[in-house]
Every structure is written in C-alpha cells, then in structure tokens.
GUDRENTI-765845 format. One record per residue: x, y, z of N, C-alpha, C in turn. Coordinates in steps of 0.001 Angstrom, whole numbers. Example, Ala and Ser with C-alpha at 12.3 -4.5 7.8 and 13.67 -1.06 7.14 Angstrom:
<rs>
      npx      npy      npz     capx     capy     capz      cpx      cpy      cpz
    13190    -5690     7800    12300    -4500     7800    13200    -3300     7800
    12850    -2250     7080    13670    -1060     7140    12900       30     7870
</rs>
This chain:
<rs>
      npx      npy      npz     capx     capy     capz      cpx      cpy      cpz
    -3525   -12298   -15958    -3728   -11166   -15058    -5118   -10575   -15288
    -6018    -9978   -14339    -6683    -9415   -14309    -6436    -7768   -14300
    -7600    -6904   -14806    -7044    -5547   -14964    -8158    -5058   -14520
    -8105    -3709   -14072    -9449    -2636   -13705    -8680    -1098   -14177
    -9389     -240   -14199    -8811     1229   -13732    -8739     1954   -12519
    -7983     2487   -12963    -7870     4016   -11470    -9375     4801   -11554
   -10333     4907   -10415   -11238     5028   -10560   -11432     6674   -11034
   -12065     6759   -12187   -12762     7705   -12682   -11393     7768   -13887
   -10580     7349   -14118    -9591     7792   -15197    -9702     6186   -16321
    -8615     6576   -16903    -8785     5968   -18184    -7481     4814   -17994
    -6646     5134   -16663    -5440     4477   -16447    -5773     2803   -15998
    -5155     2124   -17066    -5392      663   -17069    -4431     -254   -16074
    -4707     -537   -14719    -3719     -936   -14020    -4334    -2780   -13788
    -3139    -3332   -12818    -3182    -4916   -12881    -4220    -5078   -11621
    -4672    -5767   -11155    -5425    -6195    -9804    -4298    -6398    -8715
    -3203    -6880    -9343    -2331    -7009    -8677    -1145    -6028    -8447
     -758    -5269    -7478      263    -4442    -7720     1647    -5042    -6727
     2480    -4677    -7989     3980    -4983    -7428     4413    -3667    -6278
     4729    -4381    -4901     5259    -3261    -4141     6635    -3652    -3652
     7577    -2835    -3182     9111    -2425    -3587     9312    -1951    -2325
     8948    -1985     -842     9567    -1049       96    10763    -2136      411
    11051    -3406     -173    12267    -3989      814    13322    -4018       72
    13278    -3292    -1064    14423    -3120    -2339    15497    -2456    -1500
    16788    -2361    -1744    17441    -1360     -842    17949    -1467      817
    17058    -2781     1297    17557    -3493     2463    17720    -4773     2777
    16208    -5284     2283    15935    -6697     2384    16830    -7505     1178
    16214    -6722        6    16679    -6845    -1470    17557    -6118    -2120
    18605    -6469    -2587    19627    -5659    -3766    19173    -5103    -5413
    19383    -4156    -5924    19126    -3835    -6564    18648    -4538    -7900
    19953    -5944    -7890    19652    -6819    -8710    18309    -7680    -8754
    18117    -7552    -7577    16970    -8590    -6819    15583    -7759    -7435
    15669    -6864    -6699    14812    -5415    -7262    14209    -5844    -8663
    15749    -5612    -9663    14907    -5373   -10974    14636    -7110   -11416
    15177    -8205   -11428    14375    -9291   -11293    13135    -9346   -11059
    12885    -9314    -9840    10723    -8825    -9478    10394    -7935   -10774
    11008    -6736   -11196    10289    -5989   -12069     9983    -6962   -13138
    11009    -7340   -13873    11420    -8403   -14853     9970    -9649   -15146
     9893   -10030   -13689     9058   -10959   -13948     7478   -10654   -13616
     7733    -9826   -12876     6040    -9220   -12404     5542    -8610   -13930
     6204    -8218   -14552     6211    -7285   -15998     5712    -8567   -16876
     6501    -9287   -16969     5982   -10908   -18034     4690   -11065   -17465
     4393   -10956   -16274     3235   -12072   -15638     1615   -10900   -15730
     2479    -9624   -16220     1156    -9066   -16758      957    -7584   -15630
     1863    -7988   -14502     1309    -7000   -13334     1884    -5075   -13859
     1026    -4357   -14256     1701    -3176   -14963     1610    -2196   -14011
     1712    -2252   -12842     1213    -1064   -11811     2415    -1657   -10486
     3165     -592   -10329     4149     -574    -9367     4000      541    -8432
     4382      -98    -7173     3925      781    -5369     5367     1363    -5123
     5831     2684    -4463     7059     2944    -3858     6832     4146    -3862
     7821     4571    -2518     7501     5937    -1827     8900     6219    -1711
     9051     7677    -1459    10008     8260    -1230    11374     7826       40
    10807     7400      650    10887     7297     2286    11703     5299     1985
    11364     5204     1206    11148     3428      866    13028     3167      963
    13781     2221     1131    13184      776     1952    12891     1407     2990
    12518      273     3735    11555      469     4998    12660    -1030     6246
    13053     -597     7286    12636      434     8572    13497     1629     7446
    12961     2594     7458    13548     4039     6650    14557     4583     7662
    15483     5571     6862    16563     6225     7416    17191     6946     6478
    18153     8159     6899    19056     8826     6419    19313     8124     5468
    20381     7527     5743    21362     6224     5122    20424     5783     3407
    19449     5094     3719    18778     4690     2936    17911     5122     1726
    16975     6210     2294    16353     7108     2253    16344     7421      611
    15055     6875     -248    15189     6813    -1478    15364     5573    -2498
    16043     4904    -1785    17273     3893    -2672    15984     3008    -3226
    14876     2604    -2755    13861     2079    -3607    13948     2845    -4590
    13647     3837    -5005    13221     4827    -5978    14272     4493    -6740
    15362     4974    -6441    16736     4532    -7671    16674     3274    -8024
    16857     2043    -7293    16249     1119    -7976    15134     1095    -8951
    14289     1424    -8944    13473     1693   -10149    13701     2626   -11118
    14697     3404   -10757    14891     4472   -11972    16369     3599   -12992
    16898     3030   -12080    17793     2126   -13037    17394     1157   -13667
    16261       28   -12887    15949     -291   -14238    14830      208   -15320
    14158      877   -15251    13529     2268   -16155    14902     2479   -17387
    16109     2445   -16749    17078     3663   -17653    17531     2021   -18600
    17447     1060   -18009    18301     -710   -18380    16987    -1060   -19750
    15420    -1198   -19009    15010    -1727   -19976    13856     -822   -21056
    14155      520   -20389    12973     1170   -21644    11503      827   -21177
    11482      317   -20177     9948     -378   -19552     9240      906   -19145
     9507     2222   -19056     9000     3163   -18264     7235     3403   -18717
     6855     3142   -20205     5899     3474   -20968     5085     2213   -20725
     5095     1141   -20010     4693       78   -19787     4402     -536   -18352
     4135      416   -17664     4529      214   -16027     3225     1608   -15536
     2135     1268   -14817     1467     2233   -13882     2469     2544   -12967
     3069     4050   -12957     3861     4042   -11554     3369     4566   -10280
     3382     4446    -9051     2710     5350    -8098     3616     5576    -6967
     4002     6676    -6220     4914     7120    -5186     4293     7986    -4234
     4710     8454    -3043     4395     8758    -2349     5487    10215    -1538
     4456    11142    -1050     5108    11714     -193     5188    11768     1638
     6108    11443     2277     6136    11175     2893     5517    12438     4456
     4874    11894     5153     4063    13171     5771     5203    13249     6771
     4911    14502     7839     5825    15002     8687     5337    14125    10120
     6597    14100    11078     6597    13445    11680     8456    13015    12163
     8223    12690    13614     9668    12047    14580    10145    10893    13454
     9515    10196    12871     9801     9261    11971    10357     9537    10357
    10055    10767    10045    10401    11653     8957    11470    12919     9157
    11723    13180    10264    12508    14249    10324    13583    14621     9734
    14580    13321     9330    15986    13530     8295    15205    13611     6691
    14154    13699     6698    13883    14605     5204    13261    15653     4809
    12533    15749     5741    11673    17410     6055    11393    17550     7079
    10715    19231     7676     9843    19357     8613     9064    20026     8466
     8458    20044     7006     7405    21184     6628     5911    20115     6240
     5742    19308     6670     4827    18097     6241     4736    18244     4900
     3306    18795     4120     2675    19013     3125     2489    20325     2624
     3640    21477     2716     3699    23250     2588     4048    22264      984
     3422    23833      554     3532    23820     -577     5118    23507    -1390
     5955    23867    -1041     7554    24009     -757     7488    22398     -557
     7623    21913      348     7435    20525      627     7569    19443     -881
     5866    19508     -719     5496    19084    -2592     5882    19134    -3741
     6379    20276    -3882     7041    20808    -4944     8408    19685    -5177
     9313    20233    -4150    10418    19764    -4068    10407    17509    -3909
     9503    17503    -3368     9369    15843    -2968     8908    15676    -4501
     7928    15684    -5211     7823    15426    -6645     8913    15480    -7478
    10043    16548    -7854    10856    16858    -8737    11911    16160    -7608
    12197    15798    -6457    13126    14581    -6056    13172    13032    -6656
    11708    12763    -6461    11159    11845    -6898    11065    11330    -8311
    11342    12090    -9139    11082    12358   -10745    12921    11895   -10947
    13688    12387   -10281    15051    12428   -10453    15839    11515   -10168
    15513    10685    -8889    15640     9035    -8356    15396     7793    -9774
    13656     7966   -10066    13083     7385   -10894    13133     7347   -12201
    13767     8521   -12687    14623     8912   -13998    13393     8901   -14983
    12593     9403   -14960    11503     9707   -15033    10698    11123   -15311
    10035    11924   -16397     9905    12716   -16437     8190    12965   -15690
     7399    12001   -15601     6043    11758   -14973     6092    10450   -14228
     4941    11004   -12664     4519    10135   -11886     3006     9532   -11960
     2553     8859   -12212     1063     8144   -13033      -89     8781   -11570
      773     8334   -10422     -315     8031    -9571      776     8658    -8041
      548    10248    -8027     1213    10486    -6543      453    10878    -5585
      768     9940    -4215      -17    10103    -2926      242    10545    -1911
     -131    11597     -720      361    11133      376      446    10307     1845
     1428     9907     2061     2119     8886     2543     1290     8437     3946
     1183     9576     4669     -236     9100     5813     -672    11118     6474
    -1438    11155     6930    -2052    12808     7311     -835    12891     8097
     -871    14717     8197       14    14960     9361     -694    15257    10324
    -2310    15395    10780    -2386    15358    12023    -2930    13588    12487
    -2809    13413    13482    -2870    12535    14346    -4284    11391    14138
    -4042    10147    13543    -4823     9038    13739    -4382     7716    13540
    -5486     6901    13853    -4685     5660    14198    -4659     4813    12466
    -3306     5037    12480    -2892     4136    11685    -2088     4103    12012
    -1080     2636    11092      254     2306    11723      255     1508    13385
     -528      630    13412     -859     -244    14483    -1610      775    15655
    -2015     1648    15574    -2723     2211    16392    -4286     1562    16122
    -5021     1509    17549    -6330      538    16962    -7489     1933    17060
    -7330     3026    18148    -8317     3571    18326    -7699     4949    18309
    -9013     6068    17710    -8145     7376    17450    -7676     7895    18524
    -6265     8654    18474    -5596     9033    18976    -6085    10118    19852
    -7162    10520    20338    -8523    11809    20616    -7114    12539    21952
    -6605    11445    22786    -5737    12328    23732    -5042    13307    23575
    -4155    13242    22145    -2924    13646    21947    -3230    14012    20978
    -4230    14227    19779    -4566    14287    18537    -4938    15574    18385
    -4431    16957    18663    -4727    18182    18979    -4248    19156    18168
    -3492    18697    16891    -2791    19188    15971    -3849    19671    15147
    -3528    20859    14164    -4589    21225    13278    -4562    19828    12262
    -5672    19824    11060    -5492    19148     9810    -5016    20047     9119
    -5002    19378     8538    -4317    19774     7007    -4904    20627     6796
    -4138    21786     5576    -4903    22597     4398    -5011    21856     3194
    -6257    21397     3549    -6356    20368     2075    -6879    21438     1006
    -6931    22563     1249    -7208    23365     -188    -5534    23748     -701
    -4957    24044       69    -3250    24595     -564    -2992    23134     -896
    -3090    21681     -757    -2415    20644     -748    -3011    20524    -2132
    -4275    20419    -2289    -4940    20281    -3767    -4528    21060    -4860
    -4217    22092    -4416    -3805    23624    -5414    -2180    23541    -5724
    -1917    23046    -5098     -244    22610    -5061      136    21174    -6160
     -411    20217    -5899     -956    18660    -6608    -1099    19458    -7829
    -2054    20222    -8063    -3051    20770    -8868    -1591    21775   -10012
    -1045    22143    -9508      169    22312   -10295     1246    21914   -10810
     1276    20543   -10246     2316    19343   -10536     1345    18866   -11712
      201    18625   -11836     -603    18242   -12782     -587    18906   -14387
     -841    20272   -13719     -517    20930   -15650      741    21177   -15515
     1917    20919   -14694     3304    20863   -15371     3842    19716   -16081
     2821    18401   -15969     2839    17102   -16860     3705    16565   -15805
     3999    16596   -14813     5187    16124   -13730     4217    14580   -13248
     2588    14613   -12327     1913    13675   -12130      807    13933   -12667
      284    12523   -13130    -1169    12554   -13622    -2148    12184   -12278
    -2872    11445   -11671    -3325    11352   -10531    -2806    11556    -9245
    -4058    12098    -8233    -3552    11765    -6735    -4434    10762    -6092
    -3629    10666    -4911    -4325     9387    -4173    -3966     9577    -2450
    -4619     9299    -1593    -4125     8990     -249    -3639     8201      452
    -3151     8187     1662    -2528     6690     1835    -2783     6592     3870
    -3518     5887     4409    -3328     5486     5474    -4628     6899     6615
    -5307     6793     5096    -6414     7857     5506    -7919     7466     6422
    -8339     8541     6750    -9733     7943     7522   -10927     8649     7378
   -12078     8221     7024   -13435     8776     6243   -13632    10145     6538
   -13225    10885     7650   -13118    11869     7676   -12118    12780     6278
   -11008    12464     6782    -9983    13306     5774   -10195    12660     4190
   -10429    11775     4164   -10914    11098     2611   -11866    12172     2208
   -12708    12704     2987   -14646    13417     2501   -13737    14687     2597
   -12895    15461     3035   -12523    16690     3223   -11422    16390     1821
   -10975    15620     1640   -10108    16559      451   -11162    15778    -1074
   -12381    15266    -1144   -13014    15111    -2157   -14303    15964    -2392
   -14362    16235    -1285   -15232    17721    -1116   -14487    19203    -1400
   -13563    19396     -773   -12516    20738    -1208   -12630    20511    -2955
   -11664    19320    -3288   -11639    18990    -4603   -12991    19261    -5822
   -14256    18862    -5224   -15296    19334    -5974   -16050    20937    -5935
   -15442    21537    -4451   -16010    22694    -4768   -14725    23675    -5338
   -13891    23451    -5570   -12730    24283    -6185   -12421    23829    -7230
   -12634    22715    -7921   -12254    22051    -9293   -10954    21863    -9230
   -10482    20932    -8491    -9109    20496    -8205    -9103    19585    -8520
    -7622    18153    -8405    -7121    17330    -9049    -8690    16366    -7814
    -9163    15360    -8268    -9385    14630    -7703    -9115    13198    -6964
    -9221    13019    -5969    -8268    11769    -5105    -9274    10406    -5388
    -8284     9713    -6212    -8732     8899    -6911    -8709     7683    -6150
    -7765     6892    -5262    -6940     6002    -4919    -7285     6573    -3188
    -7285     5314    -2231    -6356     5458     -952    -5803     4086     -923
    -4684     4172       60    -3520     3086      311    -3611     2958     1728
    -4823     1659     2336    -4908     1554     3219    -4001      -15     3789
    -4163     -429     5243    -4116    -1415     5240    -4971    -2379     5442
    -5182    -3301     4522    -6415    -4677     5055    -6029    -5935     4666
    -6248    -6813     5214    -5951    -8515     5648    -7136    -9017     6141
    -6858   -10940     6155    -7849   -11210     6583    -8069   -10894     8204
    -6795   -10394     8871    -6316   -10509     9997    -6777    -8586    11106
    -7246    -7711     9582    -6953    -6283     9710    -8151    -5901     8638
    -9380    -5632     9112   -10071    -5575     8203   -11246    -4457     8136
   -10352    -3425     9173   -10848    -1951     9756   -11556    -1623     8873
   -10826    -1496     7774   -11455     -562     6006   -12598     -805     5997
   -13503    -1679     6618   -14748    -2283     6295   -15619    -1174     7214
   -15040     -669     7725   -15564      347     9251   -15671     1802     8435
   -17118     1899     7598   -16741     3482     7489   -16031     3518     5941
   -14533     3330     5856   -14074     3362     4800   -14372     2908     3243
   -15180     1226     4166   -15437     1217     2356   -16757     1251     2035
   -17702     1791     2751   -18639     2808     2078   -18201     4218     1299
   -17107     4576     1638   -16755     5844     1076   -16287     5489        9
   -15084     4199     -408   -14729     3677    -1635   -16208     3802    -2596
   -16885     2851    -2700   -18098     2124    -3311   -19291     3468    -3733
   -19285     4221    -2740   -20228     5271    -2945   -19645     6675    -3346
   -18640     7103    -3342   -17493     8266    -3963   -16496     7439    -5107
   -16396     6491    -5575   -15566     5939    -6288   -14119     5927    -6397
   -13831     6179    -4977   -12243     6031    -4854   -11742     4935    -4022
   -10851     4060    -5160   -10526     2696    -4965    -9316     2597    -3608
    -9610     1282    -2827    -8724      860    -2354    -7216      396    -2642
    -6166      737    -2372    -4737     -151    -2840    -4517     -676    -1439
    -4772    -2221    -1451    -4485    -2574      -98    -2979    -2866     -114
    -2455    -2669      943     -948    -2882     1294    -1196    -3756     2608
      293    -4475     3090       97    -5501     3799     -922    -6570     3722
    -1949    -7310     2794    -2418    -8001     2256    -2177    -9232     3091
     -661    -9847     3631     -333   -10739     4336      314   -10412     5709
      -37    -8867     5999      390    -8955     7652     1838    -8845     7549
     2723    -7921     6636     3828    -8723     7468     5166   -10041     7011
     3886   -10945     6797     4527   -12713     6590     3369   -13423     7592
     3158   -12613     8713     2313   -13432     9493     1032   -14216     8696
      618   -13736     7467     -681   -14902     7514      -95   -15577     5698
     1570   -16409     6081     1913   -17215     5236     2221   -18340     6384
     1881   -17723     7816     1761   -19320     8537     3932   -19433     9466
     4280   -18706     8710     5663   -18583     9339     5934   -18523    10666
     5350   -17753    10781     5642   -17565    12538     4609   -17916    13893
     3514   -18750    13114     3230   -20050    13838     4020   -20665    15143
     3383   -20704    16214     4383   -21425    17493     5616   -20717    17740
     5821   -19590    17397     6954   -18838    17714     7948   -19057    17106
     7726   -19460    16114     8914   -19304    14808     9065   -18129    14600
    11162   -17819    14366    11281   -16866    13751    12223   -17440    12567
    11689   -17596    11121    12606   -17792    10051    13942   -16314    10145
    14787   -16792    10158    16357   -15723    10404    16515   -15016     9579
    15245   -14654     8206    15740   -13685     7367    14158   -13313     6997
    13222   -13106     8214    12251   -12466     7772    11661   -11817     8652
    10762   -10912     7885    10930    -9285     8110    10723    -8916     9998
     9621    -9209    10573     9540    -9417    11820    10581   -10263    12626
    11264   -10861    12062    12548   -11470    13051    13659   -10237    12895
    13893    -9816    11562    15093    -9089    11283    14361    -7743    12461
    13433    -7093    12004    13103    -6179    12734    11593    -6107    13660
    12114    -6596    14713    10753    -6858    15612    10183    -6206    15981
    10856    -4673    15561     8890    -3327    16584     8342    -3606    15017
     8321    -4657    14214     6924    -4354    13061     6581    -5702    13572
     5849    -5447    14491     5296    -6325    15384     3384    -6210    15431
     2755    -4989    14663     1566    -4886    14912      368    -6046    14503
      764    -6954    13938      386    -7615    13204      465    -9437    13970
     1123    -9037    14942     1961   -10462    15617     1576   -10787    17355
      -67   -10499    17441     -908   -10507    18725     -735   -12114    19206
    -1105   -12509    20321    -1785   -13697    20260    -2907   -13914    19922
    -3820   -12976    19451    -4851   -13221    18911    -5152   -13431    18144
    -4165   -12509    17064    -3732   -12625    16006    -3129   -14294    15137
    -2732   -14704    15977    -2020   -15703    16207    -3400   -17184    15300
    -4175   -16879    16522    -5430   -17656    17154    -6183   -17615    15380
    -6227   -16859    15141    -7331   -16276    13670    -6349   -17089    12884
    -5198   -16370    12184    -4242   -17168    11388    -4443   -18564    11207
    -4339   -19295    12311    -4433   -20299    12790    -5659   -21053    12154
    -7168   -20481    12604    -8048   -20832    12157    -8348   -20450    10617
    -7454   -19745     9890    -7717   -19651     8399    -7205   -20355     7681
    -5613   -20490     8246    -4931   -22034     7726    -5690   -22931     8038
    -6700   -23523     8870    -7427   -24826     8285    -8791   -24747     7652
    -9430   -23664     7061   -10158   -22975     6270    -9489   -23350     4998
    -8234   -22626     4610    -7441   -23127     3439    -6550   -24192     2954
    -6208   -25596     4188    -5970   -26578     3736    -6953   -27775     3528
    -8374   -27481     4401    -9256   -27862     3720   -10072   -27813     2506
    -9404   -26692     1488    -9874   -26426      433    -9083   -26757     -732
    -7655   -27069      -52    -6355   -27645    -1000    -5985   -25898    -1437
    -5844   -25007     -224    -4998   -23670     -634    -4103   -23720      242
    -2743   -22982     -393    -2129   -22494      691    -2651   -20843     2080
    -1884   -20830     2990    -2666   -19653     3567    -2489   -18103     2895
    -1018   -18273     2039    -1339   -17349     1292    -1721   -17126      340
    -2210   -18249     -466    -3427   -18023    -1542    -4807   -17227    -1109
    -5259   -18259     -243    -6714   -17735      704    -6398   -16591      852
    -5402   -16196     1874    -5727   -14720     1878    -5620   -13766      935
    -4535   -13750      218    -4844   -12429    -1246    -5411   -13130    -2125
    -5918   -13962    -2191    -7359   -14076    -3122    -8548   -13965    -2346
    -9120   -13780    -1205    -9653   -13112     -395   -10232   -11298     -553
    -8873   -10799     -528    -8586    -9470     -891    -9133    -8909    -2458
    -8191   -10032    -3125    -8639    -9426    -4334    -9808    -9477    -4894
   -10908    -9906    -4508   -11836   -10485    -5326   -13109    -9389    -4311
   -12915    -8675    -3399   -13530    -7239    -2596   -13748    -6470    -3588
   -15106    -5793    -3571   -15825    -5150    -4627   -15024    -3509    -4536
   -14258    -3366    -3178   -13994    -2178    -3248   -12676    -2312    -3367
   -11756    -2572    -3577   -10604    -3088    -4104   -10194    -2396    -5269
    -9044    -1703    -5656    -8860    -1509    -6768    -7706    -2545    -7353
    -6569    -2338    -6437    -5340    -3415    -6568    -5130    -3771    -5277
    -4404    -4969    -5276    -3559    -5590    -4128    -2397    -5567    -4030
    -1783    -4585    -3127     -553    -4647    -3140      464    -5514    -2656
     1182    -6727    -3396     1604    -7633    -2608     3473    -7190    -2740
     4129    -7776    -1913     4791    -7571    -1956     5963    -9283    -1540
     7654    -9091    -1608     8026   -10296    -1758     9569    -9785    -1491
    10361   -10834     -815    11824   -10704     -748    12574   -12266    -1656
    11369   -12827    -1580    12556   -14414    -2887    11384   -14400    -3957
    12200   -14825    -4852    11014   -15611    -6016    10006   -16110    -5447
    10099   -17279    -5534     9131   -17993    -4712     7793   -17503    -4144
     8487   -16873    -3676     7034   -15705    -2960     6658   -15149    -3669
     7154   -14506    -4547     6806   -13515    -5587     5578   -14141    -6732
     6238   -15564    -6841     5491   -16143    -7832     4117   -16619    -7447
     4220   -17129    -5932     3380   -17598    -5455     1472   -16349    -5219
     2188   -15230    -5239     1421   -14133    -4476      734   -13643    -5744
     1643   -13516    -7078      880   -13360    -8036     -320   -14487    -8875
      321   -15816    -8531     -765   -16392    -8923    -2152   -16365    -8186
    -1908   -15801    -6890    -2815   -15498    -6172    -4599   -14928    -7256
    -4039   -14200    -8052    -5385   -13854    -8811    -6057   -14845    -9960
    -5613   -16357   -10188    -6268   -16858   -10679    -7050   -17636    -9704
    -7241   -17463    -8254    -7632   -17970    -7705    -9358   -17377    -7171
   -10199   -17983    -7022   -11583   -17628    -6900   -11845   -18054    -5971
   -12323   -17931    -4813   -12506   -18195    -3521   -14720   -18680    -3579
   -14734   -19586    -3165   -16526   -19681    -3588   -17093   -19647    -2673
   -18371   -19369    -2312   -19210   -18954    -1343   -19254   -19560       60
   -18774   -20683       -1   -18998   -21648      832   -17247   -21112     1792
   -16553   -20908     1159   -15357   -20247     1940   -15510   -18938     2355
   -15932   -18042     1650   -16297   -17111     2168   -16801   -17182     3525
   -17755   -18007     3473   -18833   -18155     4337   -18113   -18599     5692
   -17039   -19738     5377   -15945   -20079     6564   -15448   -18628     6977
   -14532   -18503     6057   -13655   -17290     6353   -14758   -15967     7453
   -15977   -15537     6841   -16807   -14490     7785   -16921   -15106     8981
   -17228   -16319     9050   -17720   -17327    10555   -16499   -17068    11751
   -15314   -17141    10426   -14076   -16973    11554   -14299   -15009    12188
   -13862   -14214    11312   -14117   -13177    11441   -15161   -12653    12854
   -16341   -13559    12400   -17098   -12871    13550   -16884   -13431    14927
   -15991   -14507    15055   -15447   -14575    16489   -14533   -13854    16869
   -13653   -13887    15534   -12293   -12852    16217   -12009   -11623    15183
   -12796   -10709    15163   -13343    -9951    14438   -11719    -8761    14554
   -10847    -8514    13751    -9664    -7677    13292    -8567    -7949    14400
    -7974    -9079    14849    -7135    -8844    15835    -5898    -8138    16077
    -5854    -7935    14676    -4630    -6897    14479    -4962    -5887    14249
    -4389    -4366    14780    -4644    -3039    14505    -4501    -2690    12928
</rs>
C-alpha cells in the first residue's frame, strides 16, 4: 500500500480508501465486515461512510452502513487502526426523513453524536459535509443550476463555529467537504482563516476517466490551498469495468438493480469507455486497473475512493495501486480525453 496524509495534519491515511455505501443493501453485514477484514490486511487504513449510507437511501435503511461499522469496531478492536471519515447529510427532497434544518447548528450537533452512536465510537477522524445546501451541479447535473439556484448559501461562519465545537469536545478531529465547487471550497477556507476555525482539509468530489470536471477550477484550488481530493466513483458506477458494454445489464449490478443512477451511462459515455478499454488491453490492463490507477497516481489526489459488492472486485481495485501507468499511456488516455472530453456529468 501506498500512504500520504490528510493535508496539513499529521493523519496517516492509505491512497486507497475503502468505501461502504452498498453495506446494508447491496451487501450484508457479514459481507461488510469481510471487506473491512481484508482491506485492513492489504494495508488500506482509511474508511468512507455517511450517515445517509446504503445508498438508493431511505427511512427504512437510513444509517445501517454506519452500524455495520460500529459492529465490527465492537467484534475486532480495529477502531485505533482505521482513518474513519463520515458525513453529514445536507438538506434537501432527498433528505427529508432525517432532517429539515440542513447545516443549523442543532442539525450538527445532533448528526455527529448520532453518528458516534451507530459507529460505537467515541471520535470521528475526518467529518464532512455531504453536498451544499444551496443549489449546484453535482450529482449528474453538468451545468450550474443559475435558473433555480436562488437559495441563500450557507453560513459558513456558524457551520465552522459549530465543527469548531465538535473539535474541542474530542467528538471529530478534521473537516472536509463533499460534492463542493471553487466557489464554496474559497468561502469556507477563507471564513476559516479569518476567524481561526477548524480548517477544511479534504473535499469528496466525483472524478473518472469518464468525469473529469475537478480538473475545471477545482484542482487548482486542491494544489494551491492544500486541500486534498477523495475521489468517489473512480469507476462510474461499474460503467468503466466494461460491464455494461452493448447494453448489458449483469442482474445484480448497481445500475441494473437501480437505473435513475444512470448519470454515468450516456452514449457517449459509452463511446470513451470503449476507447479506454483498448488503451488498456493494449497495455495487458484490465479497464479497471487503467482507470483507478489513472486516478491514483493525480498530483491532487489525496485517496481513491473505491468501492466493491464481491471479493473479486474488491481485490482487484485494491491492487489497483501497485500499478503505474507510464507516459506513453497517459499520453493515449489525454488523446482520448480531448476528443471526448467528460461525457459524463
């Protein structure tokens, strides 16, 4: 395994991060702590999961990632050996059976010490939130939302000052963002420096070879403010392991089971995939090697968040980081890019 830190702290995490939103639907609990089990041997010490987690989210569900990890926390004593990071979930039609106060102070409070209680857990290493509550395009949206986007922002000074008290109660050590845009990134690291608040160390965007927005804006702000990327979706989905190629739907994966997570599944999209799988069988890779070794090896990168519903996959995605991608692929891989430059939102 390869290792870096949480930028500006002392916290030693993997390149690779284990993520957990299909624990609880896709995956059984047993299944769950297996991945921990072996991602843990293979070196990966930094684990992804949000409040809101499994994912499509609901009432019903709502959490059960988190308990999964707090049981096995309570099974193997691993808690002192594991980067953990969670999330609060922002307000929104999609959030409504758990709050409607987005990010009030009240909110925070209570979502941390929920979160602490799932996870069985007296500290959170690394807590973020989940995406802004006013209006932009993330979540398959390609262009900002400017029509409808009329909501105030945030009080990122009460949100910091709030964080900022979960901090000296020893509850979380870092914050981080998740699904943010250079705007709101510069507003809560600016608030943060002129008030001496917790600083936002981390964002949790999405990028692929397929989705590669972050490059727009964002990762000048990584590289030049020093707050690292956690990429999530890394493979689209499943779409860039080549699966759903020609209109395949394998009967137990994730876009067949649930088809509006469809952002990722263009024909254009299609078209790129396409041309990276023979980028990477001409090199003797699979397509999901190429791509999260692609990812990981981005200067602005902190971890890669991969994620997995069988072994197999699991094993496959982590070996992903002994893999080195050399100039001459690169060089394929950009060539493709600049014809079909992000086809997915």
């Amino acid at each position: 395994m390869k290792y870096t830190h949480l930028p500006n702290t002392d916290i030693k995490v993997s390149k690779i991060c284990l993520g957990t939103m299909t624990w609880g639907n896709q995956n059984t609990e047993a299944e769950g702590h297996e991945q921990m089990d072996y991602a843990l041997a293979q070196g990966v010490n930094f684990f992804d999961v949000a409040e809101l987690y499994p994912v499509p989210a609901n009432a019903e569900t709502y959490g059960d990632t988190e308990r999964i990890i707090g049981t096995w926390f309570k099974k193997t004593n691993n808690r002192e050996k594991v980067v953990l990071a969670t999330k609060i979930a922002g307000a929104g039609d999609y959030t409504a059976h758990i709050r409607k106060d987005g990010f009030s102070k009240r909110a925070i409070l209570e979502a941390v010490d929920n979160s602490l209680q799932r996870l069985q857990t007296d500290y959170i290493d690394l807590y973020q939130l989940h995406w802004p509550e006013r209006g932009v395009n993330c979540f398959g949206v390609r262009d900002y939302p400017y029509q409808y986007s009329t909501k105030e922002a945030e009080n990122h000074l009460e949100i910091l000052e709030t964080l900022n008290a979960c901090v000296k109660a020893g509850k979380i050590r870092q914050v981080g963002l998740s699904n943010e845009t250079p705007w709101g990134t510069m507003q809560y690291l600016q608030t943060a420096k002129e008030h001496q608040l917790p600083r936002m160390v981390t964002i949790q965007n999405s990028y692929s070879l397929i989705h590669r927005a972050y490059e727009y804006g964002m990762s000048e702000v990584s590289l030049r403010e020093n707050i690292g990327l956690l990429a999530y979706s890394p493979l689209a989905f499943g779409v860039l392991s080549g699966k759903y190629i020609g209109g395949k739907k394998p009967s137990d994966a994730r876009v067949t089971l649930f088809p509006n997570y469809n952002r990722y599944s263009s024909k254009e999209s299609e078209k790129a995939v396409i041309a990276y799988q023979k980028i990477a069988e001409k090199h003797g890779l699979s397509l999901v090697e190429l791509s999260l070794a692609f990812v990981n090896q981005l200067p602005f990168v902190t971890s890669n968040i991969i994620g997995a519903t069988k072994m197999n996959q699991l094993k496959e995605n982590i070996n992903s980081i002994h893999i080195e991608l050399s100039k001459d692929i690169l060089a394929e891989i950009n060539a493709i890019h600049r014809i079909m430059p992000n086809p997915a939102p």
